[in-house]
VEXDREN-2710 file (C-alpha; in Angstrom, 1 decimal):
% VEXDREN-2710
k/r/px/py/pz
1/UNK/-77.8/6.3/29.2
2/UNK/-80.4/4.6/31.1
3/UNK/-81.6/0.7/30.2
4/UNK/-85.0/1.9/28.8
5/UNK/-83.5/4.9/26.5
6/UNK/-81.1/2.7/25.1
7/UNK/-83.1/-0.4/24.6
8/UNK/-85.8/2.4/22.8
9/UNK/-83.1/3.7/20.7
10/UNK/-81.8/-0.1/19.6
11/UNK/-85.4/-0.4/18.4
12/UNK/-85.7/2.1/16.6
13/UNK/-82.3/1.0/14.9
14/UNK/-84.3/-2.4/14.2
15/UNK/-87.3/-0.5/12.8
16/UNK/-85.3/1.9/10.4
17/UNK/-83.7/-1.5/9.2
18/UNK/-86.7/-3.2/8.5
19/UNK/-87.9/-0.6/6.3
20/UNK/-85.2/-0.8/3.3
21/UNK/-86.2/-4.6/3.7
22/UNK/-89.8/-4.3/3.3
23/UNK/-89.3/-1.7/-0.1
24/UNK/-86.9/-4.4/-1.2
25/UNK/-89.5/-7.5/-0.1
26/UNK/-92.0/-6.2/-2.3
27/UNK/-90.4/-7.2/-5.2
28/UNK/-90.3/-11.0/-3.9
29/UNK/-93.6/-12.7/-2.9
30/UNK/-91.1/-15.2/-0.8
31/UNK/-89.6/-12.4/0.8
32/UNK/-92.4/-10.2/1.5
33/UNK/-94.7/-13.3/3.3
34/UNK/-91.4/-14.0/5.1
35/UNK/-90.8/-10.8/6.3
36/UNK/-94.8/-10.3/7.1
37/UNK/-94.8/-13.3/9.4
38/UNK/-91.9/-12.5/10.9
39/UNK/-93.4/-9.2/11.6
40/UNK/-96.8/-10.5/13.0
41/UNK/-94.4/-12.8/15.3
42/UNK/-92.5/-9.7/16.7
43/UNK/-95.8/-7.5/17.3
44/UNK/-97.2/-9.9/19.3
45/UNK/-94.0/-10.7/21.3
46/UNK/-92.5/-14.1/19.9
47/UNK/-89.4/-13.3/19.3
48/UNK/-87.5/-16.7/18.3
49/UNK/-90.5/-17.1/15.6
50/UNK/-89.3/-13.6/14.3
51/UNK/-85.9/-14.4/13.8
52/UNK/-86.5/-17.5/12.2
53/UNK/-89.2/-15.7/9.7
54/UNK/-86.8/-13.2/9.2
55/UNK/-83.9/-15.4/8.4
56/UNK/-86.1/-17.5/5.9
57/UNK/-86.6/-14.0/4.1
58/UNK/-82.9/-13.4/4.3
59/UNK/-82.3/-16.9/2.5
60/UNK/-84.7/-15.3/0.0
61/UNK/-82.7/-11.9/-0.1
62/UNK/-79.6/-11.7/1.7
63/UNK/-80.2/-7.9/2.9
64/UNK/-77.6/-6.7/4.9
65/UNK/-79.4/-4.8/7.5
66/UNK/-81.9/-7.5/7.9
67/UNK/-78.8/-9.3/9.9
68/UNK/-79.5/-6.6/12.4
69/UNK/-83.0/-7.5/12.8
70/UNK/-82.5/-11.4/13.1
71/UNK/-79.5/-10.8/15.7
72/UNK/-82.2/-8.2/17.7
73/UNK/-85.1/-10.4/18.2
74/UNK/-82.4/-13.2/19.3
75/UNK/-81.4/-11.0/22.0
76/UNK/-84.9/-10.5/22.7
77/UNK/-85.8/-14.2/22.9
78/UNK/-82.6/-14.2/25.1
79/UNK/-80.9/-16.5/23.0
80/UNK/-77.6/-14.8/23.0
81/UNK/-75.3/-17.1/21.4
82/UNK/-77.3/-16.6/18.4
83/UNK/-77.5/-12.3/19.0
84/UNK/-73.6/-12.3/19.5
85/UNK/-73.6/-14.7/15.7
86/UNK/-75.9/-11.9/14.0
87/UNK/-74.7/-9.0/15.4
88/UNK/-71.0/-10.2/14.0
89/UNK/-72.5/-11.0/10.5
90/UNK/-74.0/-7.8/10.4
91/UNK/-71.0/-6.1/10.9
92/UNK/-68.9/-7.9/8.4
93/UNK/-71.8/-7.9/6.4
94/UNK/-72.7/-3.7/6.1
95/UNK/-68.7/-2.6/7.7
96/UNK/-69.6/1.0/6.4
97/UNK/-73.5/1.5/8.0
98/UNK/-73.6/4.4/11.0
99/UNK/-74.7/1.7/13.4
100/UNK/-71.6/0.0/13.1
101/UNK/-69.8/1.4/16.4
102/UNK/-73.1/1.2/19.1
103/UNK/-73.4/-2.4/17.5
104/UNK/-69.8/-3.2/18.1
105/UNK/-70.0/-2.1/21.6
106/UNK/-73.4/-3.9/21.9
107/UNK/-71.3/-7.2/20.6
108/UNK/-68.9/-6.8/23.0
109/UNK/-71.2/-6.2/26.0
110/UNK/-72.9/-9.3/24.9
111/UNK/-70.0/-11.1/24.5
112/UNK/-68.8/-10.7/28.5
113/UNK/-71.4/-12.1/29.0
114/UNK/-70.9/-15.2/27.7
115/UNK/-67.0/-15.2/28.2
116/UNK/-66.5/-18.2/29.8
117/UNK/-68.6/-20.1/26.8
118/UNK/-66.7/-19.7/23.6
119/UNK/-64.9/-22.5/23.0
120/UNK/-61.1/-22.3/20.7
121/UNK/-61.3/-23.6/17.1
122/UNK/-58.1/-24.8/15.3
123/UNK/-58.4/-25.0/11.4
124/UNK/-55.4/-26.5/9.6
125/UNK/-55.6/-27.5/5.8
126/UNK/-53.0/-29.1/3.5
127/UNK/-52.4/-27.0/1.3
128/UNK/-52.0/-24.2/3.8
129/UNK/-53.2/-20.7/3.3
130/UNK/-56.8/-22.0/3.1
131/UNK/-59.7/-19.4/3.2
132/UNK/-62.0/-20.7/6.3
133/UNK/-65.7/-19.9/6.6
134/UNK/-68.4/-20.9/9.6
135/UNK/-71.3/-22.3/7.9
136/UNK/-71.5/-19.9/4.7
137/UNK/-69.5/-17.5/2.5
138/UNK/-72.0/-14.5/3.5
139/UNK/-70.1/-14.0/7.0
140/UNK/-66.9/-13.1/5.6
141/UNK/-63.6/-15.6/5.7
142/UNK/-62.4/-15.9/9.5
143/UNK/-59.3/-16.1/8.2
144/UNK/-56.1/-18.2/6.0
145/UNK/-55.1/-21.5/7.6
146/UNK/-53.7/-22.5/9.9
147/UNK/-56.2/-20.3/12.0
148/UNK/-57.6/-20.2/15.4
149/UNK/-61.0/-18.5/16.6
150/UNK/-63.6/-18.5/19.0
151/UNK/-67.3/-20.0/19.0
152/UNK/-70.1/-20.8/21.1
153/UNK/-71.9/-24.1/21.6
154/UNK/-73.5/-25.5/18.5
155/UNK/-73.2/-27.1/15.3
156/UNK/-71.0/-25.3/12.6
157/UNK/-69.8/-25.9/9.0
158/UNK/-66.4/-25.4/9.0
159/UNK/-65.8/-24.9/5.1
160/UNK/-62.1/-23.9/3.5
161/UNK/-61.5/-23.0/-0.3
162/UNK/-57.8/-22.3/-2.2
163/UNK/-57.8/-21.4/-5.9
164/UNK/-56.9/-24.1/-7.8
165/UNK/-58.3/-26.7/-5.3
166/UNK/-62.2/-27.9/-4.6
167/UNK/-63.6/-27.0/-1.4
168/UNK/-63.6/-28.8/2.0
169/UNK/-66.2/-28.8/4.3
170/UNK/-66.7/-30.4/7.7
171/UNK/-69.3/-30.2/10.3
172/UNK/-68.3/-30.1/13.8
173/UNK/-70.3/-30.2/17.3
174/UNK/-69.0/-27.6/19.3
175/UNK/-69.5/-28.4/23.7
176/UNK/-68.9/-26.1/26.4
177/UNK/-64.7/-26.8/27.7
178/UNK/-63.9/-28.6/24.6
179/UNK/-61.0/-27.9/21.9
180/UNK/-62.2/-28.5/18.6
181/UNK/-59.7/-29.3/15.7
182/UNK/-60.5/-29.4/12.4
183/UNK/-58.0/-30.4/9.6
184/UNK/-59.1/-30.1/6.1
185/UNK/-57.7/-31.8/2.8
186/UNK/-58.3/-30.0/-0.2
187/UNK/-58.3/-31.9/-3.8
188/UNK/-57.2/-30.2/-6.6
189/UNK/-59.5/-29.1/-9.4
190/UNK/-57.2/-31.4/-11.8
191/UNK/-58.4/-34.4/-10.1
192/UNK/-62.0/-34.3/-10.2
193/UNK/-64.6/-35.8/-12.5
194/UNK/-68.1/-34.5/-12.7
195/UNK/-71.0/-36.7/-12.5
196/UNK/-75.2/-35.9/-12.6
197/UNK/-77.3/-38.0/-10.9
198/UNK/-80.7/-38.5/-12.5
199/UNK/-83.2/-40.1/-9.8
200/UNK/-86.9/-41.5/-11.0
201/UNK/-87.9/-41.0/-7.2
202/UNK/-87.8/-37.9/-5.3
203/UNK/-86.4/-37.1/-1.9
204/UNK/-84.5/-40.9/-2.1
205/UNK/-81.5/-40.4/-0.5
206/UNK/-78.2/-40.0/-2.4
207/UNK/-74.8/-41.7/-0.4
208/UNK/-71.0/-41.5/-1.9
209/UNK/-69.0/-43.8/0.3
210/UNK/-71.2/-44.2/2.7
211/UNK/-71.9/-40.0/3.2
212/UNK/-74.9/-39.1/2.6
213/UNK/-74.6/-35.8/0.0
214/UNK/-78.7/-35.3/-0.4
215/UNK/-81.6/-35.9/-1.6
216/UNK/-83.6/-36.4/-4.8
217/UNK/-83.1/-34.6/-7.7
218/UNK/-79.3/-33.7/-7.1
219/UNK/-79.4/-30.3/-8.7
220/UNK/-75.7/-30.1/-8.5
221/UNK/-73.5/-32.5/-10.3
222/UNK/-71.3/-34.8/-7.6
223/UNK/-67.9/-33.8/-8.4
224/UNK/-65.8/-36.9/-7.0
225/UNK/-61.7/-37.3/-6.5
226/UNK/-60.5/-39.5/-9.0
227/UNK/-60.4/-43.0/-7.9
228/UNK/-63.1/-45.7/-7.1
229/UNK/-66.3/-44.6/-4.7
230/UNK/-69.3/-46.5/-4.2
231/UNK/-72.8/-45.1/-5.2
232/UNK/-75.7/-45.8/-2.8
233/UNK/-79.2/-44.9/-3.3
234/UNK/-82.3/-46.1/-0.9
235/UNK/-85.9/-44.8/0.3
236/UNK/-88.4/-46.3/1.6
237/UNK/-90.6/-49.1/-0.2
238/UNK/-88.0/-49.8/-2.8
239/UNK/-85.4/-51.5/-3.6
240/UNK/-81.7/-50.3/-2.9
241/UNK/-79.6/-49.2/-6.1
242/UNK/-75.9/-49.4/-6.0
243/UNK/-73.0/-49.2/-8.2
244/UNK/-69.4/-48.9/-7.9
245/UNK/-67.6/-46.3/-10.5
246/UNK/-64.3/-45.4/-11.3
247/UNK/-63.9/-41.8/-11.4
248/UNK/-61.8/-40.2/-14.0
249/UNK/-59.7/-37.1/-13.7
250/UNK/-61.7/-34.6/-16.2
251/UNK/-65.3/-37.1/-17.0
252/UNK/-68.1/-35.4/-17.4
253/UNK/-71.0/-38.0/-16.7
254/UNK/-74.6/-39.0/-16.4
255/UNK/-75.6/-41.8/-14.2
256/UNK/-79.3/-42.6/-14.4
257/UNK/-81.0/-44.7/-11.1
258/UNK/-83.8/-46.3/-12.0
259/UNK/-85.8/-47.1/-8.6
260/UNK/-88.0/-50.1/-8.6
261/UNK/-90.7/-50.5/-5.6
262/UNK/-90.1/-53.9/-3.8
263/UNK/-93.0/-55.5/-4.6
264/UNK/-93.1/-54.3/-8.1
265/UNK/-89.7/-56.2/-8.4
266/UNK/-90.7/-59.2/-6.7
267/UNK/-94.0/-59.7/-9.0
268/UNK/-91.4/-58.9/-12.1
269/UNK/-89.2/-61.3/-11.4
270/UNK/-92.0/-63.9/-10.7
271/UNK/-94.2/-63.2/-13.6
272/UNK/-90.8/-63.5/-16.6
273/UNK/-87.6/-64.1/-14.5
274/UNK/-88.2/-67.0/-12.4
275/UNK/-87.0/-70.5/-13.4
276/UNK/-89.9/-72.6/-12.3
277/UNK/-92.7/-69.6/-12.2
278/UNK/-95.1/-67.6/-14.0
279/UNK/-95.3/-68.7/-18.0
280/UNK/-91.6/-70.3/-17.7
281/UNK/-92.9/-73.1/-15.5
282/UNK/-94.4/-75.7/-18.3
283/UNK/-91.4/-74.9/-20.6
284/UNK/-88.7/-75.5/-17.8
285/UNK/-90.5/-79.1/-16.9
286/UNK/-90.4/-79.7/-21.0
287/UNK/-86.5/-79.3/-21.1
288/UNK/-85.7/-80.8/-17.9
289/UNK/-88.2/-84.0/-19.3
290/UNK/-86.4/-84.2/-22.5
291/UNK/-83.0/-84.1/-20.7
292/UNK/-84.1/-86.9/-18.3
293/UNK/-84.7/-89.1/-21.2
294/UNK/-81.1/-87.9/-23.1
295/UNK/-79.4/-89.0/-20.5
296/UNK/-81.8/-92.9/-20.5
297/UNK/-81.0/-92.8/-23.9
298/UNK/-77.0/-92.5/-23.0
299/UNK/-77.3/-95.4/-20.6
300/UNK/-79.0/-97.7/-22.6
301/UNK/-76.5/-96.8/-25.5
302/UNK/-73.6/-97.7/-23.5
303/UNK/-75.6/-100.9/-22.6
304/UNK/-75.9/-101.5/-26.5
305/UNK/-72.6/-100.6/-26.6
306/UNK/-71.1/-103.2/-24.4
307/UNK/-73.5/-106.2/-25.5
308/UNK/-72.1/-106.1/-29.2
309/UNK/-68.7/-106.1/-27.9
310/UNK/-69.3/-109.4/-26.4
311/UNK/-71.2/-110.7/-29.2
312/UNK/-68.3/-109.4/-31.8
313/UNK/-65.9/-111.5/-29.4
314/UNK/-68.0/-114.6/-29.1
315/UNK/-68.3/-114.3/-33.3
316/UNK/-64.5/-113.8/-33.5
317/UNK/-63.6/-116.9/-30.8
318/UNK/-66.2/-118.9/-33.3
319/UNK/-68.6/-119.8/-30.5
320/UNK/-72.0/-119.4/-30.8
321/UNK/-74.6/-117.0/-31.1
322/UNK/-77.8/-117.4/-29.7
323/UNK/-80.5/-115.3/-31.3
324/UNK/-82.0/-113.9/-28.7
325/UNK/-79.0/-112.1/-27.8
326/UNK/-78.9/-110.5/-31.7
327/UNK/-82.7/-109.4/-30.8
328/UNK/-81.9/-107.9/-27.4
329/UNK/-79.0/-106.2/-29.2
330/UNK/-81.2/-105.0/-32.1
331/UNK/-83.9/-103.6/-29.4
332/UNK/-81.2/-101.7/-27.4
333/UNK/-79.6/-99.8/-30.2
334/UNK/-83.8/-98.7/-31.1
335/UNK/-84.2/-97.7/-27.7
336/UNK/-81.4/-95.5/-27.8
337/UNK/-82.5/-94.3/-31.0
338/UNK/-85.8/-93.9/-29.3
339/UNK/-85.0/-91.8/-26.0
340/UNK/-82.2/-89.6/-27.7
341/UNK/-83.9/-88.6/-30.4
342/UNK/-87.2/-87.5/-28.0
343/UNK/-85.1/-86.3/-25.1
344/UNK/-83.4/-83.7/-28.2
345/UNK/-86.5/-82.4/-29.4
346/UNK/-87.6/-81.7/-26.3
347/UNK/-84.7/-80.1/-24.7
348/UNK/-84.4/-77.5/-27.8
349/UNK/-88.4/-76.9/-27.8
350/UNK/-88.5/-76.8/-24.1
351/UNK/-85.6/-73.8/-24.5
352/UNK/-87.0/-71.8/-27.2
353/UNK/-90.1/-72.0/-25.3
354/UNK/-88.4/-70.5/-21.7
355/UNK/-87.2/-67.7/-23.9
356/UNK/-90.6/-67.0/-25.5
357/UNK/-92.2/-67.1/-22.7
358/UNK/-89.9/-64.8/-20.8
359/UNK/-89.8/-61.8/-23.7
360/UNK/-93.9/-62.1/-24.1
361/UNK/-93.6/-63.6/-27.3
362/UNK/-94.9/-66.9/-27.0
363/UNK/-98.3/-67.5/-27.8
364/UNK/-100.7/-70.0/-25.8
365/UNK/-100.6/-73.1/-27.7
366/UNK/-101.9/-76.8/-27.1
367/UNK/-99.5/-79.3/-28.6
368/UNK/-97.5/-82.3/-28.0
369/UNK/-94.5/-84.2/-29.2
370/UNK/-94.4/-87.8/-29.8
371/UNK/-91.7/-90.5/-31.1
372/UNK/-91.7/-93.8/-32.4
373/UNK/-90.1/-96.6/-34.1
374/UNK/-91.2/-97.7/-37.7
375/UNK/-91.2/-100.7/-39.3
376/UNK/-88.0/-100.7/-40.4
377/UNK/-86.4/-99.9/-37.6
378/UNK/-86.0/-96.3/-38.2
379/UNK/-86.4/-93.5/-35.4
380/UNK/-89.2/-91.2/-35.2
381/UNK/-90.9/-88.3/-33.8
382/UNK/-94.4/-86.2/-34.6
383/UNK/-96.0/-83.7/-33.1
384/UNK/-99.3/-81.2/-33.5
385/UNK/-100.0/-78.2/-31.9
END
C-alpha cells in the first residue's frame, strides 16, 4: 500500500470518527464549540491546536472514537509520544471497533520508532496487588502491583487503588535513560476522617502538610489519615490562615477559613485591638495614671507605716513626743488615703473604659475624676461627666 493511499485511508478513519462525535456534541454546547474549534484548527492545518480542542471536548464527553482523532492530529503535528499515548487509549478504550487491528499495527510502527525513548517504570505498593493507572482511570489499569511498563518522556500520574484502601497517587518526571520507581502506600478506608473546607476567597490556595491539594472552593472534601496535619491557606493580598487538626478515624467535618486582606487586618487591629491606639488610647493612659498613683499611695503608706512605729516606741520608752512628728504622721496616713483611693477609681474606670471602647459601646463623654480630703480628715473623690 503506497504512503499516500494509506495516509488517505487513515483519514478517512479520522473523519468517520468524528462524525458519531459531532451527532453526540450537539447535545453539549461545551462539546460542540470544542469540537468546532478543533475542527477549524485541523482545516486550516494546525494540528497540535486540534488535538488540544479535541481533547477539551473529550473532557466534556469522553467519546471513545474521539481518542482516535486526538492521537491522529498528534501524529500529524509530529508529536509522536503523544500519537503512540492516544492511539493506546483508543484501543483500550473501544477493544471491539473494526479499526482496532490497522491501529495496532499503526501503534506498533510508531512505536519503532521511538524504541530507544521509552523509559522502564516500576510500581510497587504496600498492600500489594494494587490496580495502577497513568494519569486517569479512562486508559484502562496497566496492571496489579508490583508492575513494570514502558513510557515515554513526560510528566505522569502514577495513581494505584485496592478495595478497602484510599487511593495513592504520585506524579513523576519521566527523562530519556532514567529508571523511574514509584512505591505507593495505601491507607485504609478505616483510617480516614472527612473534612470540607469552606474558603470566603476564591482560587486561594489550599496546602495539607505542606502539599498543595488545590484551589478555592474545594469541591471535594480532604479526606486525611488519622493523625495530626497542618492546614495552610494563603493568596495574595491577605493574610495567611493556619491551623493544626487532629484527624479522627471516621469525623465528618467542616472547617470554615475566614480570609482577611492585610490591610483590612492591620486597620482592625489599630482601630479596637491596639493597647495604646485608636479609641483605647485615653482609657489605657487613665488606668496606667491611676496605677502610678496606687503604687505612691503604697510608698507613702509604708512611710506612715514606719514613722508610727517609732513614735509607738518613743511613747512606750516614756520619751518625748514632739508634735510635729504626730502632724507629719497624721498628714502621711491622709496622703495615703488620698493617692490610693484616686489611683482605685481610676484604675477600674480606666478598664471599663478600654473594654467599651474596644466593643463600640462607649459613648464620647467629657468628664473627670477628682479627690480630696475633708475637714475631718476623711478621704474623698467626685467626679462629673
Amino acid at each position: 500500500m503506497s504512503r499516500l493511499t494509506a495516509l488517505c485511508l487513515r483519514l478517512g478513519l479520522a473523519l468517520a470518527a468524528v462524525a458519531p462525535a459531532l451527532c453526540w456534541a450537539q447535545e453539549n454546547p461545551a462539546y460542540q464549540a470544542a469540537h468546532q474549534r478543533g475542527t477549524t484548527a485541523f482545516n486550516a492545518g494546525n494540528f497540535a491546536e486540534c488535538a488540544e480542542e479535541f481533547r477539551r471536548a473529550f473532557d466534556v464527553e469522553p467519546r471513545g472514537n474521539l481518542l482516535y482523532n486526538i492521537a491522529f492530529c498528534y501524529e500529524k503535528a509530529s508529536d509522536l509520544p503523544n500519537a503512540i499515548t492516544f492511539y493506546q487509549r483508543f484501543i483500550d478504550a473501544v477493544p471491539t471497533s473494526p479499526k482496532r487491528p490497522q491501529v495496532q499495527r499503526l501503534l506498533d510502527q510508531l512505536k519503532g520508532q521511538i524504541q530507544d525513548e521509552f523509559v522502564d517504570i516500576n510500581v510497587s505498593s504496600d498492600p500489594v496487588g494494587a490496580q495502577v493507572f497513568v494519569n486517569d482511570k479512562g486508559g484502562g489499569a496497566m496492571g496489579a502491583t508490583p508492575l513494570t511498563f514502558k513510557l515515554l518522556p513526560g510528566s505522569y500520574l502514577i495513581i494505584a487503588e485496592s478495595q478497602g484502601y484510599e487511593p495513592a497517587k504520585r506524579k513523576v518526571d519521566v527523562k530519556k535513560g532514567d529508571t523511574v520507581s514509584v512505591e505507593l502506600n495505601l491507607v485504609s478506608t478505616d483510617q480516614i476522617g472527612t473534612y470540607s473546607m469552606l474558603v470566603t476567597e476564591r482560587d486561594a490556595d489550599v496546602l495539607v502538610d505542606n502539599r498543595k491539594v488545590g484551589k478555592a472552593p474545594i469541591t471535594e472534601p480532604l479526606r486525611l489519615k488519622q493523625g495530626r496535619h497542618e492546614l495552610l491557606v494563603t493568596k495574595t493580598g491577605f493574610k495567611n490562615w493556619s491551623k493544626t487538626i487532629e484527624v479522627k478515624a471516621g469525623a465528618n467535618e467542616t472547617i470554615k477559613v475566614d480570609m482577611v486582606e492585610e490591610g483590612a487586618a492591620d486597620a482592625a487591629a489599630a482601630e479596637s485591638g491596639g493597647l495604646f491606639s485608636g479609641a483605647r488610647l485615653l482609657p489605657t493612659i487613665t488606668a496606667a495614671a491611676g496605677l502610678g498613683l496606687s503604687v505612691g499611695g503604697a510608698v507613702v503608706g509604708m512611710s506612715a507605716s514606719k514613722l508610727y512605729d517609732d513614735l509607738k516606741k518613743k511613747r512606750d520608752a516614756g520619751e518625748p513626743i514632739h508634735p510635729n512628728d504626730i502632724k507629719t504622721g497624721k498628714s502621711r496616713v491622709l496622703m495615703t488615703n488620698l493617692l490610693l483611693g484616686t489611683g482605685g477609681a481610676a484604675v477600674v474606670g480606666g478598664a471599663v473604659w478600654w473594654f467599651l471602647a474596644g466593643s463600640g459601646g462607649a459613648p464620647d463623654v467629657d468628664g473627670s475624676i477628682s479627690g480630696g480630703v475633708g475637714a475631718d480628715g476623711q478621704l474623698m473623690v467626685w467626679g462629673s461627666f
